[in-house]
FIZANU-282902 format. One line per field, with one value per residue (C-alpha): y, x, z; residue in three letters. Coordinates in Angstrom, 3 decimals, always signed. Each point is the difference from the previous one (the first is absolute). Example, Ala and Ser with C-alpha at 12.3 -4.5 7.8 and 13.67 -1.06 7.14 Angstrom:
% FIZANU-282902
y: (-4.500 / +3.440)
x: (+12.300 / +1.370)
z: (+7.800 / -0.660)
res: (ala / ser)
END
This chain:
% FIZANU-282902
y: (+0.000 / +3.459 / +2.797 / +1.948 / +0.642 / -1.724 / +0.853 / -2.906 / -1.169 / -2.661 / -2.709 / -3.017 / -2.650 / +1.594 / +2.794 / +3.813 / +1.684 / +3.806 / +2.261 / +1.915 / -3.318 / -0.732 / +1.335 / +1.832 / +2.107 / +1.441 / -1.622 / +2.599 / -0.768 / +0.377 / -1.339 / -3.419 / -0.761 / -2.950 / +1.355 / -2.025 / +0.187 / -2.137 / +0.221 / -1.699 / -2.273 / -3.819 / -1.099 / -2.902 / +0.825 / -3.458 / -3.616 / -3.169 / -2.114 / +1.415 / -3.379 / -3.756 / -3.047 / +0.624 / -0.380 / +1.870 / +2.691 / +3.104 / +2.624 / +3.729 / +3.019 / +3.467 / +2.062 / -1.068 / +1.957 / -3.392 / -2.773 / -2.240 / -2.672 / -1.510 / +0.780 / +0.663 / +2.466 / +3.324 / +2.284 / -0.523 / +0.780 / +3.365 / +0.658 / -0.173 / -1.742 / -1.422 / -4.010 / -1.677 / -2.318 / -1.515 / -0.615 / -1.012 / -0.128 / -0.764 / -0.260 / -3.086 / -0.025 / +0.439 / -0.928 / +2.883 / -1.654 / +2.481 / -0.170 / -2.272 / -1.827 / -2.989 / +2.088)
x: (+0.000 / +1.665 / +0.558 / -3.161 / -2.649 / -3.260 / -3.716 / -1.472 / -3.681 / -1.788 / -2.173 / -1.641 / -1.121 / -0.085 / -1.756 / +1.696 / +0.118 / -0.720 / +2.642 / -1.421 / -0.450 / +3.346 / +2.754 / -2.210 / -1.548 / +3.221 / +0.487 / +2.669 / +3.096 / +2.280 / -1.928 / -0.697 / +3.232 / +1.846 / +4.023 / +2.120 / +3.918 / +2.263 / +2.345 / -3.384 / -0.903 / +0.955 / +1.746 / +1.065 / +3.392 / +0.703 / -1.595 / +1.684 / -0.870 / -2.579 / -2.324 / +0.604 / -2.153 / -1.748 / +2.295 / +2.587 / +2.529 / -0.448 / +2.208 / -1.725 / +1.760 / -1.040 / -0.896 / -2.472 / -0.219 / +0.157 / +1.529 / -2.220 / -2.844 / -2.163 / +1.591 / -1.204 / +2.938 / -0.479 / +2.009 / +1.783 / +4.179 / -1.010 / -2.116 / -3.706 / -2.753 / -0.156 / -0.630 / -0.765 / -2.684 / +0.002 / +1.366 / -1.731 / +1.211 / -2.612 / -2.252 / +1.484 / +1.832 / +3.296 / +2.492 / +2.646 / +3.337 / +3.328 / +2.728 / +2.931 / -1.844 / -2.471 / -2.673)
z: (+0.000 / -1.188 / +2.724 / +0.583 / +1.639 / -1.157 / +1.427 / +1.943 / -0.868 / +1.027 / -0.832 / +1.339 / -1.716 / -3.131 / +1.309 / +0.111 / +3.690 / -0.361 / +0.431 / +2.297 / +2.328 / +0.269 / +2.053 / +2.157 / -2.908 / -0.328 / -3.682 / -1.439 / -2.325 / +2.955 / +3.077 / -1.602 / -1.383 / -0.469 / -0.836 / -1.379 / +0.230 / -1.445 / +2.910 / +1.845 / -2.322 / -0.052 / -3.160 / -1.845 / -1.837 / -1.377 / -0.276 / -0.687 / -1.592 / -1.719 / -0.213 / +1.378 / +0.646 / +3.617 / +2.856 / -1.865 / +2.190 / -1.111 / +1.309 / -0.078 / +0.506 / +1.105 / +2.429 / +2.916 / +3.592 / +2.509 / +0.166 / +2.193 / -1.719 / +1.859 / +2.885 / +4.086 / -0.103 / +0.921 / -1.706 / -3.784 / -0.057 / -0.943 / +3.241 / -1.652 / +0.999 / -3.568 / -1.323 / -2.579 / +0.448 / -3.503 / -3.525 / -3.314 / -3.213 / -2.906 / +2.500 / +1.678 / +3.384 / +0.791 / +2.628 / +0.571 / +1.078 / +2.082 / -2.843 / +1.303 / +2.921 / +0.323 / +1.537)
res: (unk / unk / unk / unk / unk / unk / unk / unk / unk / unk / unk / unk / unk / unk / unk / unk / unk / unk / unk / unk / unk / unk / unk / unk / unk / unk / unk / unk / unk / unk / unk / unk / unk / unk / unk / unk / unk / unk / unk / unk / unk / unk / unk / unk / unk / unk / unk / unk / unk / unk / unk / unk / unk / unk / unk / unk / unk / unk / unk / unk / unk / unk / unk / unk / unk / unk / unk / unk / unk / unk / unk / unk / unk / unk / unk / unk / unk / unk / unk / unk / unk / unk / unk / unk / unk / unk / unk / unk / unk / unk / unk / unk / unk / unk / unk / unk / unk / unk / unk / unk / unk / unk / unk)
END
């Protein structure tokens, strides 16, 4: 998603929400934002390989904000209360393995 800031509207169900009934009738450009940065913004820089049979290792690289899945830990190395809680790729399951250990 570029950097920007994009106008939140909702739906449910199909069905538009007024502006005027969502963030507390407030509905402006700039006090129902979403801003995007890229410095904020999770990335995937490389992939390989690009497709296997399933149970393949795939190694992704990028830029993520926590290193803890799945975890009961509190805090990520970078001091956020952060996790992932799970993976997919084309829609299946994954298991995320630590580079270099068993785990």
């Amino acid at each position: 998603m570029p950097s920007d800031q994009y106008v939140v509207h909702v739906s449910v169900d199909g069905v538009p929400i007024p502006d005027e009934a969502i963030c507390r009738g407030a509905h402006k450009p700039g006090g129902c934002s979403l801003y995007t940065r890229w410095y904020r913004t999770p990335t995937i820089r490389s992939l390989s390989p690009t497709s296997g049979p399933p149970g393949t290792l795939v190694t992704m690289r990028g830029m993520i904000f926590t290193d803890v899945y799945g975890s009961n830990t509190d805090k990520s190395s970078n001091g956020l209360n952060t996790r992932f809680l799970r993976a997919y790729a084309g829609g299946m399951p994954c298991e995320l393995l630590k580079p270099n250990s068993d785990e």
